[in-house]
N, C-alpha and C positions, 0 to 999 in steps of 0.2 A: 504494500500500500504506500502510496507518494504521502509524502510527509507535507502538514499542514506549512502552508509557506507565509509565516508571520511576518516577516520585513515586506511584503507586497501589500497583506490586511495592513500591516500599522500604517503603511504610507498614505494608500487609496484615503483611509480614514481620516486618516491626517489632515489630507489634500481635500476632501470634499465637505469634512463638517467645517476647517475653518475657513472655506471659503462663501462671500457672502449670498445670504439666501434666505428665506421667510423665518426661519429659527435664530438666527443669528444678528438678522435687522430688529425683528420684537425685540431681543434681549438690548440692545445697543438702545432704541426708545425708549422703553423702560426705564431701565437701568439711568439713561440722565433723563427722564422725565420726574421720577419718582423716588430714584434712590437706589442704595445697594438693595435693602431686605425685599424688595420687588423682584428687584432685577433677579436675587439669587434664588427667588421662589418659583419666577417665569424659568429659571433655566431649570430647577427641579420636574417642574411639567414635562417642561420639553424633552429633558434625560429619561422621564420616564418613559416619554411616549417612543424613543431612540431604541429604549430595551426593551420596550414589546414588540418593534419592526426586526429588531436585531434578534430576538428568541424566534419569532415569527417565521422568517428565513431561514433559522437554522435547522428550523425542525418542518419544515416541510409548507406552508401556510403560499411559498411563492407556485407550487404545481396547481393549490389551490382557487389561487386568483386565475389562473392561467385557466382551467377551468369553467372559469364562473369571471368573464370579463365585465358583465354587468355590475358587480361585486367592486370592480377597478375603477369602473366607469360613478360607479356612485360616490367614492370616495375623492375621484378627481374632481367632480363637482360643486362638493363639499368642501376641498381645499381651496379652488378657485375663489368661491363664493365668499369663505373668511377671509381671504387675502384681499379680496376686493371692499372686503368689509372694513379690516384695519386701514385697506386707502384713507378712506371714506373718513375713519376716526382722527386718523393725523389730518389728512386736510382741514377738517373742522378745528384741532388743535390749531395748524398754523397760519389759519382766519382768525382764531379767536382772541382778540384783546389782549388778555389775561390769561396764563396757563391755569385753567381748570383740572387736568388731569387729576393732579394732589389729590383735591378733596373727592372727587369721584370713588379715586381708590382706596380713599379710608370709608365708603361706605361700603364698597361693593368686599373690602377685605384682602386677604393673605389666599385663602381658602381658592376664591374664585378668579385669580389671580394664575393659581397652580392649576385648576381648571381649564385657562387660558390658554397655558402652556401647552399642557398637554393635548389639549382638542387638535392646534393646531400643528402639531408631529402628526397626531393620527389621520391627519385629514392631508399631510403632505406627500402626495406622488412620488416626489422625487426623494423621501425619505425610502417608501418602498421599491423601488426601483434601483437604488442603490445599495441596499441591504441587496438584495437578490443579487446582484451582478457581485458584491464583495464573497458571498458565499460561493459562489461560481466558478468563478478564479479562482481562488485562494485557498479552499477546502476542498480534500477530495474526497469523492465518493464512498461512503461505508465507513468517514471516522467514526468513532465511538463516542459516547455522551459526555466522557469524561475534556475529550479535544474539545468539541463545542463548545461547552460552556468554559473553557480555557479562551475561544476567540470570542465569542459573547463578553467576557470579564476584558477582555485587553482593547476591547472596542469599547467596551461601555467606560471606562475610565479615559478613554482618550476623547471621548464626547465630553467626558465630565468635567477635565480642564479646559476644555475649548470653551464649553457654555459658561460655566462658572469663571470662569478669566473676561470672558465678556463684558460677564456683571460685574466685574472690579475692576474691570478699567474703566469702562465706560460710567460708573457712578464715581469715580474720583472725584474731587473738589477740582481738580484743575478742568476736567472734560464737563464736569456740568455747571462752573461757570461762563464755560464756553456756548455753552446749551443754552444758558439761561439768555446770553448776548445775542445767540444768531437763534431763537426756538421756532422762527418761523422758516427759515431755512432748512434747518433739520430738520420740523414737521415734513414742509412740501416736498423735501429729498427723500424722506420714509414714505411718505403720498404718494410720489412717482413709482417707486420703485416695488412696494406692495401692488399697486397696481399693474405695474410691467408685469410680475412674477402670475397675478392671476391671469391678467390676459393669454400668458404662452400656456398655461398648464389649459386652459381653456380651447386655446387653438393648436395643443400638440398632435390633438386625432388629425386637426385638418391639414398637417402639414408632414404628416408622417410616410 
């Protein structure tokens, strides 16, 4: 049996969660919208929702979708839709007078917050899509339970520093007084760019 080839897993991983993308824009919002204890709760969602994509893959769940496209299809539209939704909330942030966010998020909580996170890894394509293609490569066929969850554990920690390095830097005192001077900038940049991300997940069928 070939032997699981971790230097290819840690890199692909390396390479695709820290580059930028709808998990990685939230946590950067956030995080100077609102502060670190946000920021480090939205990347708690988001890791979480990584390790269900990532177990998901590992044990079989991509033959499944393969299957049942309707199943793909439902979830791509779901991710579109929230992406296109967060547009929506930053634009309104960087119309709004006054950053609101703050007090929004001390009503709505920590709780729903992590809810946040999470919904949107489970709603993101390109988080499933990539799990699959990492297990593909990288694992071969007929390892045993014990290898998997060895590249499950060395994925899921390199997600962890990524998300969580996120939320620390980007809530620093230096990064969110820069937030605080340009926040309509950064709103309309997080506006664009959520919106970009649901537009392609939306038109990947028709361009495929």
């Amino acid at each position: 049996m070939d032997p699981i080839n971790y230097p290819l897993i840690a890199i692909a991983a390396f390479v695709s969660i820290l580059s930028p993308g709808p998990a990685t824009l939230a946590i950067m919002s956030l995080s100077m919208n609102q502060g670190r204890r946000y920021g480090v709760v939205l990347a708690s969602g988001i890791l979480t929702g990584s390790l269900f994509w990532s177990m998901s893959a590992a044990f079989g769940l991509g033959a499944v979708m393969h299957a049942n496209a309707w199943l793909f299809e439902v979830i791509r539209y779901a991710g579109a839709a929230y992406l296109i939704y967060l547009s929506y909330r930053s634009l309104r942030s960087a119309l709004a007078a006054t950053p609101t966010e703050v007090v929004k998020a001390e009503v709505t909580g920590l709780g729903a917050t992590y809810v946040r996170g999470l919904l949107l890894h489970l709603t993101n394509p390109k988080a499933i899509l990539f799990f699959g293609a990492l297990y593909s490569l990288g694992v071969p066929n007929g390892i045993g339970f014990s290898g998997l969850l060895s590249v499950i554990g060395m994925v899921g920690v390199i997600s962890a520093c990524i998300f969580f390095g996120y939320a620390m830097l980007f809530s620093s005192a230096v990064v969110r007084h820069w937030y605080l001077k340009l926040r309509r900038v950064f709103e309309s940049a997080f506006a664009l760019l959520f919106g970009i991300a649901g537009i392609k997940i939306l038109a990947a069928k028709i361009t495929a």
